[in-house]
KOLFIBA-673267 format. One record per residue (C-alpha): residue in three letters; residue number from 1; y, z negated, x. Coordinates in Angstrom, 2 decimals, m for minus. Layout:
<nodes>
[node 'ALA'; NUM; [Y; Z; X]]
...
</nodes>
This chain:
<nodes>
[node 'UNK'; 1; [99.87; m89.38; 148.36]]
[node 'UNK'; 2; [103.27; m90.95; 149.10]]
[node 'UNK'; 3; [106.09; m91.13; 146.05]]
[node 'UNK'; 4; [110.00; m91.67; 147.31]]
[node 'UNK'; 5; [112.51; m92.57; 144.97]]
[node 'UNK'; 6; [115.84; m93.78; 144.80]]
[node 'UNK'; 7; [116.36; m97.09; 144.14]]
[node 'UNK'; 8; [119.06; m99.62; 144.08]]
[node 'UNK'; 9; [120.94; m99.26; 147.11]]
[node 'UNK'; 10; [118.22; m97.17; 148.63]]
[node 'UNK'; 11; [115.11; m95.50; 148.92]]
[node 'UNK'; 12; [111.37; m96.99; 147.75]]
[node 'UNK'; 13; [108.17; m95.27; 149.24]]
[node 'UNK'; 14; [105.23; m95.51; 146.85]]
[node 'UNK'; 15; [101.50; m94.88; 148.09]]
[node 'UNK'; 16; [99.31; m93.61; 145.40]]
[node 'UNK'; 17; [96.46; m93.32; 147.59]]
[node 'UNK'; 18; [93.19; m94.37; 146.24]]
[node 'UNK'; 19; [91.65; m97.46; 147.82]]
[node 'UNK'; 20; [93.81; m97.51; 150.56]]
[node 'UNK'; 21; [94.41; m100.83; 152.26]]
[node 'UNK'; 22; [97.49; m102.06; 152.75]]
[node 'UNK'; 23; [101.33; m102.02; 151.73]]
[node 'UNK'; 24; [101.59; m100.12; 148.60]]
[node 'UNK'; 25; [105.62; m100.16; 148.52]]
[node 'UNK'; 26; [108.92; m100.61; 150.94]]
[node 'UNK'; 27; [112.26; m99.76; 150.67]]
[node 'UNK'; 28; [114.56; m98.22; 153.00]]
[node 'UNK'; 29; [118.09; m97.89; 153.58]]
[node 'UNK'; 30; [118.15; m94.12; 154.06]]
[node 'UNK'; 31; [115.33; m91.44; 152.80]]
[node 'UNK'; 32; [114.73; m90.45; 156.34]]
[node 'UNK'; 33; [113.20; m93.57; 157.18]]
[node 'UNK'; 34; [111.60; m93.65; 154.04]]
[node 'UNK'; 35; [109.78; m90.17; 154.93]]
[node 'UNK'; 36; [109.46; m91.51; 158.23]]
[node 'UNK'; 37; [106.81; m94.49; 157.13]]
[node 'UNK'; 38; [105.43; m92.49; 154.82]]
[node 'UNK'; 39; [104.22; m89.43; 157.21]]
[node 'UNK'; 40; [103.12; m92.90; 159.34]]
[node 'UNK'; 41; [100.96; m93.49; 156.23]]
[node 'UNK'; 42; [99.66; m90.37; 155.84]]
[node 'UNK'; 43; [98.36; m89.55; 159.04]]
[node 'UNK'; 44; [97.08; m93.42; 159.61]]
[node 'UNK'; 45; [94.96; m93.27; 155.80]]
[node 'UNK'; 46; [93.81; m89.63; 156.93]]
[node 'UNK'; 47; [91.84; m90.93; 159.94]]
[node 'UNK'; 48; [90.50; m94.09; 157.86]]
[node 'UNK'; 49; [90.31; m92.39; 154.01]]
[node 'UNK'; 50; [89.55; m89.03; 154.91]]
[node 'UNK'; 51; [89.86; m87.16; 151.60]]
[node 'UNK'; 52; [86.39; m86.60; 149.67]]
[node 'UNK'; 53; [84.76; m83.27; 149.84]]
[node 'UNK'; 54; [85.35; m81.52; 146.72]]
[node 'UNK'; 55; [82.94; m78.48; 147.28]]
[node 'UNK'; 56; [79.86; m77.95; 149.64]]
[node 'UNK'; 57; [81.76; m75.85; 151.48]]
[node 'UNK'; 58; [84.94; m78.38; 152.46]]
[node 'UNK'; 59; [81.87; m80.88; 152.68]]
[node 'UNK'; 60; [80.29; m78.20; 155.45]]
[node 'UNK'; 61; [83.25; m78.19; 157.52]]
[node 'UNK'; 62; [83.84; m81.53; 157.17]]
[node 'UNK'; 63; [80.46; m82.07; 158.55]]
[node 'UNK'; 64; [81.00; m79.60; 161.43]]
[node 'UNK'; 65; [83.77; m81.46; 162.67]]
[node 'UNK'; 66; [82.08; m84.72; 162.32]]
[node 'UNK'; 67; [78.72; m86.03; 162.32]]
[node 'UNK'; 68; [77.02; m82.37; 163.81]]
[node 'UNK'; 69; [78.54; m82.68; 167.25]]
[node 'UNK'; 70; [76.58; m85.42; 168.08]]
[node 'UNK'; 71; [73.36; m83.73; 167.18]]
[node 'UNK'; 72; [71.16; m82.42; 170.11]]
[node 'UNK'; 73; [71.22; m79.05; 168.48]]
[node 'UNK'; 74; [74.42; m78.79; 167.11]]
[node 'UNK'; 75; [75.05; m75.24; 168.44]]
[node 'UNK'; 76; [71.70; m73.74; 166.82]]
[node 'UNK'; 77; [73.01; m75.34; 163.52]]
[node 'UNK'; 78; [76.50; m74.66; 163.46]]
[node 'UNK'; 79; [76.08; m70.70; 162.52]]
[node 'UNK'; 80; [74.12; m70.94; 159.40]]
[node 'UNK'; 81; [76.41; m73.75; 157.75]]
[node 'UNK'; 82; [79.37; m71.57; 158.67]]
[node 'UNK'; 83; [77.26; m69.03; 156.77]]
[node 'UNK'; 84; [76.73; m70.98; 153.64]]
[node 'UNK'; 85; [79.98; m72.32; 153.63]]
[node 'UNK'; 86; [82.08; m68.54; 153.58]]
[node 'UNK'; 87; [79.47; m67.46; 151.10]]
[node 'UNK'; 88; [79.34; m67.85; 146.90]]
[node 'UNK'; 89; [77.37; m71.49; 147.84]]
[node 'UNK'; 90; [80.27; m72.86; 149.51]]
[node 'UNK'; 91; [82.49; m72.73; 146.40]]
[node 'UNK'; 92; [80.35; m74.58; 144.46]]
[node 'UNK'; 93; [81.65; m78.38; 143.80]]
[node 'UNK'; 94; [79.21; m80.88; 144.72]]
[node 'UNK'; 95; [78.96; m82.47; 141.37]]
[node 'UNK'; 96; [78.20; m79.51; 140.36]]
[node 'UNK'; 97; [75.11; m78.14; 142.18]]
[node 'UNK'; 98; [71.89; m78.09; 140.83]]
[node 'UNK'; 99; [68.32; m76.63; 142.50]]
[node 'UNK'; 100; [68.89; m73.11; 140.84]]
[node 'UNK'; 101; [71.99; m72.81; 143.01]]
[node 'UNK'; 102; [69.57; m73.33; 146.19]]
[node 'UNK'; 103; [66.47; m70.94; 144.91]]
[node 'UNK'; 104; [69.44; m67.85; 144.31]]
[node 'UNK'; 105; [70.61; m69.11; 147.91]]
[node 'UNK'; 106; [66.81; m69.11; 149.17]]
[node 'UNK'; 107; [65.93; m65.67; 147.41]]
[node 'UNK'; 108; [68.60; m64.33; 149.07]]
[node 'UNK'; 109; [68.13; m65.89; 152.58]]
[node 'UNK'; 110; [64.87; m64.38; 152.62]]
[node 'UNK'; 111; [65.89; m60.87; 152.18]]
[node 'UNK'; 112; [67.29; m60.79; 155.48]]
[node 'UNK'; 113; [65.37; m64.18; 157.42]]
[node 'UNK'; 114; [61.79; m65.13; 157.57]]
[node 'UNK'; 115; [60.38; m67.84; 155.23]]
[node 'UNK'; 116; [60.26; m70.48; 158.32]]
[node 'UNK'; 117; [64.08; m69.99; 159.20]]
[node 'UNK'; 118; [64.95; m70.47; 155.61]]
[node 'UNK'; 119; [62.80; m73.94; 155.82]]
[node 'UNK'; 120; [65.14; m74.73; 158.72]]
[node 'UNK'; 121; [68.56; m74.09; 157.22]]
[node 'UNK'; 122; [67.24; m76.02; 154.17]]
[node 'UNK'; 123; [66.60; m79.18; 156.24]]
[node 'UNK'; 124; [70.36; m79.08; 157.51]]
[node 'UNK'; 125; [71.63; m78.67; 154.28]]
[node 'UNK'; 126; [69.67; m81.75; 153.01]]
[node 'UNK'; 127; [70.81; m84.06; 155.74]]
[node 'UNK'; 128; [74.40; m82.96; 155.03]]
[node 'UNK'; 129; [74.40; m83.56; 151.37]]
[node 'UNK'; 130; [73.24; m86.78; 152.06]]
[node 'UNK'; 131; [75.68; m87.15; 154.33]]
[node 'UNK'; 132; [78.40; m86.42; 151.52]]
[node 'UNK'; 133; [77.09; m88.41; 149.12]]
[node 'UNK'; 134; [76.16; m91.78; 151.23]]
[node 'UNK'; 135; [79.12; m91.62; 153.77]]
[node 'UNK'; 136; [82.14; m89.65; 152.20]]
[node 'UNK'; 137; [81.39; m90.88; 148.66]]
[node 'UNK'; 138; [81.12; m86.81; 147.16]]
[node 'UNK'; 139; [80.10; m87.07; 143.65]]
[node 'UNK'; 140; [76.59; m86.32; 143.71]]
[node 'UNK'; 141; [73.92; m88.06; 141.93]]
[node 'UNK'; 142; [70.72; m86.08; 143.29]]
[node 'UNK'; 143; [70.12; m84.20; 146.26]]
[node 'UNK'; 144; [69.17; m80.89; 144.53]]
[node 'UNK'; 145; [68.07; m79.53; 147.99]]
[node 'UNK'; 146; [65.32; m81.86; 148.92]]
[node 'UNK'; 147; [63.41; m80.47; 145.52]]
[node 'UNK'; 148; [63.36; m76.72; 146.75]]
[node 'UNK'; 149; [60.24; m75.54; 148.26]]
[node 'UNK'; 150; [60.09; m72.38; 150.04]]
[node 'UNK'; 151; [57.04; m70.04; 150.40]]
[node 'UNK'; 152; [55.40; m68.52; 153.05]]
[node 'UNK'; 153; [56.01; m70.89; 155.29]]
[node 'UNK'; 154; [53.47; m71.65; 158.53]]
[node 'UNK'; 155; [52.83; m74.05; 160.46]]
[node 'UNK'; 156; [53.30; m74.48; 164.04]]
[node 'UNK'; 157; [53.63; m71.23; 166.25]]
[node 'UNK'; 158; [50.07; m70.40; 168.11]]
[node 'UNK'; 159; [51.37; m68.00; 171.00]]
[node 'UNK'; 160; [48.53; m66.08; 172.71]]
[node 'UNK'; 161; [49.13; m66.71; 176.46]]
[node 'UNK'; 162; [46.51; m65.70; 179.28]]
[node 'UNK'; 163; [46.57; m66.25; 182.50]]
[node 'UNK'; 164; [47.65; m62.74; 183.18]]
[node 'UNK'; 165; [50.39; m63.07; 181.01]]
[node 'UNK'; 166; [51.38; m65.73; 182.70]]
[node 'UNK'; 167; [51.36; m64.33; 186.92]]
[node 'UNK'; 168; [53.33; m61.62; 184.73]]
[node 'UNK'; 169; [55.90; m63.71; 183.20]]
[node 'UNK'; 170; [56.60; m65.86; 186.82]]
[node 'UNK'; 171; [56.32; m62.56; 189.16]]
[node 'UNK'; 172; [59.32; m61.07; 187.08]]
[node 'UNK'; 173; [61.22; m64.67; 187.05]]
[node 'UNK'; 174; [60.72; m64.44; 190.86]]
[node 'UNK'; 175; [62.05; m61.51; 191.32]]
[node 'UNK'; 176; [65.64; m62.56; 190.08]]
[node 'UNK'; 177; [68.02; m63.51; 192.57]]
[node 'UNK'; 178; [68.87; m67.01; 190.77]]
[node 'UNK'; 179; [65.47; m69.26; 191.38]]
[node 'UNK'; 180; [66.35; m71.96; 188.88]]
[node 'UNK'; 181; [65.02; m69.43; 186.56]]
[node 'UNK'; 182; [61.84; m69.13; 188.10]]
[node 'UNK'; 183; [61.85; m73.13; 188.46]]
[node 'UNK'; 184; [63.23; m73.85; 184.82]]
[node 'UNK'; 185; [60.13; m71.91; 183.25]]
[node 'UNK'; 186; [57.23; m73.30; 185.53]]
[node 'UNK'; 187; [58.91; m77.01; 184.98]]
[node 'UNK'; 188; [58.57; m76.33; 181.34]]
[node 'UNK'; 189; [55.02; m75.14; 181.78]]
[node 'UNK'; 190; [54.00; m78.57; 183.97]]
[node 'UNK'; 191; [55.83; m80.64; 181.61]]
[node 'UNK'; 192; [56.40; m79.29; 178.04]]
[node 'UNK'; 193; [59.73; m80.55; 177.49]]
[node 'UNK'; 194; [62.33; m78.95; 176.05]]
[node 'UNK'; 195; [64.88; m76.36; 177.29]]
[node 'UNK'; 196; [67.93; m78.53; 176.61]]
[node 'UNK'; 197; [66.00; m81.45; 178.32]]
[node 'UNK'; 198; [64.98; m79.71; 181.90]]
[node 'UNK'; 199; [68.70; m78.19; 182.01]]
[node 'UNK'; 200; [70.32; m81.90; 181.67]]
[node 'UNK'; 201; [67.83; m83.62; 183.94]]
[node 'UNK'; 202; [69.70; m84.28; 187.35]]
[node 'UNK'; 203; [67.84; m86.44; 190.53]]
[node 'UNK'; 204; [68.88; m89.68; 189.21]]
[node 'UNK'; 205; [66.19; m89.29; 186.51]]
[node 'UNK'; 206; [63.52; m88.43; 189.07]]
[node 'UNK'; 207; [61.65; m91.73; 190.69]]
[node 'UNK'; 208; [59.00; m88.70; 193.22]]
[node 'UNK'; 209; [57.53; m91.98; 194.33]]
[node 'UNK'; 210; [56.48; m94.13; 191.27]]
[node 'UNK'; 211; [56.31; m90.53; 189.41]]
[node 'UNK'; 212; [58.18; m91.27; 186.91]]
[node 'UNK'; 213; [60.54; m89.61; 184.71]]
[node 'UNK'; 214; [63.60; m91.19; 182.33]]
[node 'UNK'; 215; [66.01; m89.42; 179.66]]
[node 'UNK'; 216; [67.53; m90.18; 177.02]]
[node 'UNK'; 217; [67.61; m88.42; 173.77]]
[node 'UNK'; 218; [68.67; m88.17; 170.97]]
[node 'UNK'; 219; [66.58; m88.24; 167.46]]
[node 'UNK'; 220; [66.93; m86.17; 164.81]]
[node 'UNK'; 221; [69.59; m86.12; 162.90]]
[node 'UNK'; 222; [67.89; m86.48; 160.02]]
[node 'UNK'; 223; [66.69; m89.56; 161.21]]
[node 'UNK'; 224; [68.88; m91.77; 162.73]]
[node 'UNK'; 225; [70.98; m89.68; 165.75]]
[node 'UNK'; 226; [70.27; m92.66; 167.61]]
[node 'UNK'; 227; [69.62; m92.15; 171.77]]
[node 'UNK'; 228; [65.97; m92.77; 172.22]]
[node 'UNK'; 229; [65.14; m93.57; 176.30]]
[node 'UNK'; 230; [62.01; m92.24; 177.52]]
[node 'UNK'; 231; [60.11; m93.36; 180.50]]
[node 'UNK'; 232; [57.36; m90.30; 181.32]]
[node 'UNK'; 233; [54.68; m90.04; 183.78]]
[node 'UNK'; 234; [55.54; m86.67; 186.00]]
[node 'UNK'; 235; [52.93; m84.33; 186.44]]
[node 'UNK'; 236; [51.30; m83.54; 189.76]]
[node 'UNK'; 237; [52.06; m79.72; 189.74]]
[node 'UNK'; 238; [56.02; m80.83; 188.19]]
[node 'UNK'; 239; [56.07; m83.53; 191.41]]
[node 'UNK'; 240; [54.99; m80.66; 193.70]]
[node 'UNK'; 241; [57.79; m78.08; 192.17]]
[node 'UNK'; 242; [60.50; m80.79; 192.99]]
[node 'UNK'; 243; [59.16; m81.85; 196.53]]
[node 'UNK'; 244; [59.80; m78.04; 197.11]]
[node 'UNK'; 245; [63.56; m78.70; 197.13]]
[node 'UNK'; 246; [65.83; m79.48; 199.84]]
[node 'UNK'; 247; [68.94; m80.20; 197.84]]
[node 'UNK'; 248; [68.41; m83.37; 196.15]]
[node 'UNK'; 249; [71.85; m84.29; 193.98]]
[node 'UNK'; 250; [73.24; m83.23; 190.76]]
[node 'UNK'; 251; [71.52; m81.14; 188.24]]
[node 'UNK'; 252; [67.67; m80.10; 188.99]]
[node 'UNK'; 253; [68.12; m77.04; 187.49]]
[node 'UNK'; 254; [71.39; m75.61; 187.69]]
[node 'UNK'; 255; [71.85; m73.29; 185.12]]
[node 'UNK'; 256; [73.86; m73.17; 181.99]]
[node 'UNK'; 257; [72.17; m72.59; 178.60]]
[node 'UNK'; 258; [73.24; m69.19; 177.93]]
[node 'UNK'; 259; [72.21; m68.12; 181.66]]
[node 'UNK'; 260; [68.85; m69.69; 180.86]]
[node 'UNK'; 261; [68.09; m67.75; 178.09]]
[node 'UNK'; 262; [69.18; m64.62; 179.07]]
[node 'UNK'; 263; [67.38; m64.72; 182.37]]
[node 'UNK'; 264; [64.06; m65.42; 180.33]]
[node 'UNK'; 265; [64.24; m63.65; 177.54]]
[node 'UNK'; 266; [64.93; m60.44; 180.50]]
[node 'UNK'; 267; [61.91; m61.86; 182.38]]
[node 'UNK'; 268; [59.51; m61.62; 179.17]]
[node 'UNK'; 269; [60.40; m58.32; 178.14]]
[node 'UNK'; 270; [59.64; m57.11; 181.35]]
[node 'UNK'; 271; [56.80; m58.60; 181.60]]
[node 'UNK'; 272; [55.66; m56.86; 178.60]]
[node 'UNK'; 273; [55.79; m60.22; 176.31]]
[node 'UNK'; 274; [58.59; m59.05; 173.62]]
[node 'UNK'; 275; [57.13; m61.94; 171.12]]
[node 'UNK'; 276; [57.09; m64.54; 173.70]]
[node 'UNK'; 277; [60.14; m67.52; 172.98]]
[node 'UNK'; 278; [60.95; m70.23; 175.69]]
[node 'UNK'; 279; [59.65; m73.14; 172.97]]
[node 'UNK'; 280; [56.29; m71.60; 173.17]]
[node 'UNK'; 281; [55.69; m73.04; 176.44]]
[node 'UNK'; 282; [55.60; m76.16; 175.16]]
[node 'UNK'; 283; [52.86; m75.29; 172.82]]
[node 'UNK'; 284; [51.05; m73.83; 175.91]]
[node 'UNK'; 285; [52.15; m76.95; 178.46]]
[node 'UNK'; 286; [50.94; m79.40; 175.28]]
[node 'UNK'; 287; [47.97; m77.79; 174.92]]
[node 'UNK'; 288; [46.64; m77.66; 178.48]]
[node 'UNK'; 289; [46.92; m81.34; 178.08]]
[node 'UNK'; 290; [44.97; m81.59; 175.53]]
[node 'UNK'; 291; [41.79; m79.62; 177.10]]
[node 'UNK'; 292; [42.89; m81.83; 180.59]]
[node 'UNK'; 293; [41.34; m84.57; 178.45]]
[node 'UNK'; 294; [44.79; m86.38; 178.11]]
[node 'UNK'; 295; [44.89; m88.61; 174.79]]
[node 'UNK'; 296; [47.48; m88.42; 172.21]]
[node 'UNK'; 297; [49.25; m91.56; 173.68]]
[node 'UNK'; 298; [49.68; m89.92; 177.06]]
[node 'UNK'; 299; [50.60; m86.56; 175.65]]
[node 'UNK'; 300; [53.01; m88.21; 173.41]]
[node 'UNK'; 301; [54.68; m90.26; 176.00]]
[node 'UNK'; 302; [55.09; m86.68; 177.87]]
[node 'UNK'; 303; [56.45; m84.80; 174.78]]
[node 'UNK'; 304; [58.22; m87.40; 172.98]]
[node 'UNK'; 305; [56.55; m86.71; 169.77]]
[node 'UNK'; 306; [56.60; m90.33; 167.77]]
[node 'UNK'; 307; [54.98; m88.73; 164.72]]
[node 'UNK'; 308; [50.52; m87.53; 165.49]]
[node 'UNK'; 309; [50.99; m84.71; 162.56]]
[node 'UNK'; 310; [54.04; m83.35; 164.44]]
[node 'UNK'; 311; [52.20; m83.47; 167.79]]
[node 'UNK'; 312; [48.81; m82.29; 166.34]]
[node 'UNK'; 313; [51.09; m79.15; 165.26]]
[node 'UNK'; 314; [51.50; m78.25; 169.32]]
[node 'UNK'; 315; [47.85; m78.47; 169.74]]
[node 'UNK'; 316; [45.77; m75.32; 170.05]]
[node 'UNK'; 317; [42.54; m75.33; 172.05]]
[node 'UNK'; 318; [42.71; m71.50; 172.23]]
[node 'UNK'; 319; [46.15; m71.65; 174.91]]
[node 'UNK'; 320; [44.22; m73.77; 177.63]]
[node 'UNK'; 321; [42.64; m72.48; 180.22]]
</nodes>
């Protein structure tokens, strides 16, 4: 970036860098000054002109580093861009990649990953080319990965869930010695939030009184990753779990997210419910709203679903009983 030469008397530092702000010369009296300014340079332009990605996968880490840690699910997306970016796709320049790069990528995702989780990875590497292209100026005149379709591909999960299945699946959660675990899946049952959600929800949320609810949350990232607030109406049977506690500071549910999903997925298999995830019980929580006779404005103000197609997609009849 930075040029030193001798000159005159002593030494002139030349920045080269492209569209770089600022002083492009200065001269010194000795070249360790001279080197001096110029590291100063460096390491100021690096923080303001961060280099352009040259391939998808410098534009993967870039992105890793960056904009994906302030995404709500930046751990679940982390792994399969470090995938992508230590395989044959990450060598590829930017200006370079076309759709047939992403169906060989596809065909070969689907080898070893269902259709749906192919669908997923897709939609984080479309929001990160994007990302290259509007906000770190990569060379890229089409998004080649928003044309790729992928087959086979359902829509939303419809977990079979009876009653029984259900005394099963909380007996087994009450057997274990930590009862946040028990508590975590019967709030998420009541309420049909998220996993993330009840584990960050602490008292000051919590009005028991006016029965109300607030968070804040992000959107997706493909979106805006803007903090959206949301003021919820608590559930009766969610107001009666949180009466039940005597300690009333801190978290609600104090557990962290690997403990969480350990304890559950433990709790399922013993209950006999091996296909059984932790997100299906908000399918099963959204759906007993739905036969409650609860309209799409009150169930959306309880799931936080801005979009009817996305909420219709929790929906199914067959769950409530």
């Amino acid at each position: 970036m930075a040029t030193i030469r001798k000159s005159g008397s002593g030494w002139q530092v030349l920045i080269r860098r492209k569209n770089y702000v600022g002083p492009r010369s200065r001269t010194f009296l000795s070249r360790d000054l001279a080197e001096s300014w110029a590291d100063a340079v460096e390491e100021r332009t690096k923080k303001v002109f961060p280099d352009v990605p040259i391939t998808l996968g410098e534009a993967i880490n870039d992105y890793i580093s960056g904009p994906l840690l302030l995404h709500r699910s930046a751990e679940n997306e982390k792994y399969p861009l470090r995938v992508t970016a230590e395989s044959w796709l990450g060598n590829i320049p930017l200006k370079d990649l076309q759709i047939k790069h992403f169906a060989v990528w596809r065909d070969e995702r689907l080898l070893k990953v269902k259709p749906n989780t192919v669908m997923r990875e897709l939609r984080i590497l479309r929001v990160l080319i994007d990302w290259a292209k509007d906000e770190r100026g990569a060379r890229i005149k089409d998004n080649p990965a928003r044309h790729l379709r992928v087959r086979g591909t359902g829509d939303a999960r419809a977990p079979f869930f009876t009653n029984e299945d259900e005394k099963r699946l909380l007996f087994e959660l009450s057997q274990m010695s930590n009862k946040n675990h028990l508590r975590l899946t019967k709030l998420a049952l009541t309420t049909g939030f998220r996993r993330s959600e009840l584990l960050s929800l602490t008292w000051r949320n919590i009005d028991l009184n006016k029965k109300l609810l607030y968070i804040n949350r992000k959107n997706c990232a493909a979106t805006d990753n803007y903090s959206a607030p949301r003021l919820i109406p608590l559930p009766n049977k969610a107001k009666k779990i949180l009466e039940e506690l005597s300690e009333r500071h801190g978290k609600i549910i104090d557990l962290k997210k690997g403990a969480a999903r350990h304890g559950f997925d433990k709790a399922r298999k013993r209950a006999g419910l091996n296909t059984l995830r932790f997100h299906d019980l908000r399918h099963i929580a959204i759906s007993r709203m739905w036969s409650s006779g609860m309209n799409a404005l009150e169930i959306s103000a309880c799931s936080g679903h801005r979009d009817i197609k996305m909420l219709m997609r929790y929906s199914h009849y067959q769950l409530s009983f």
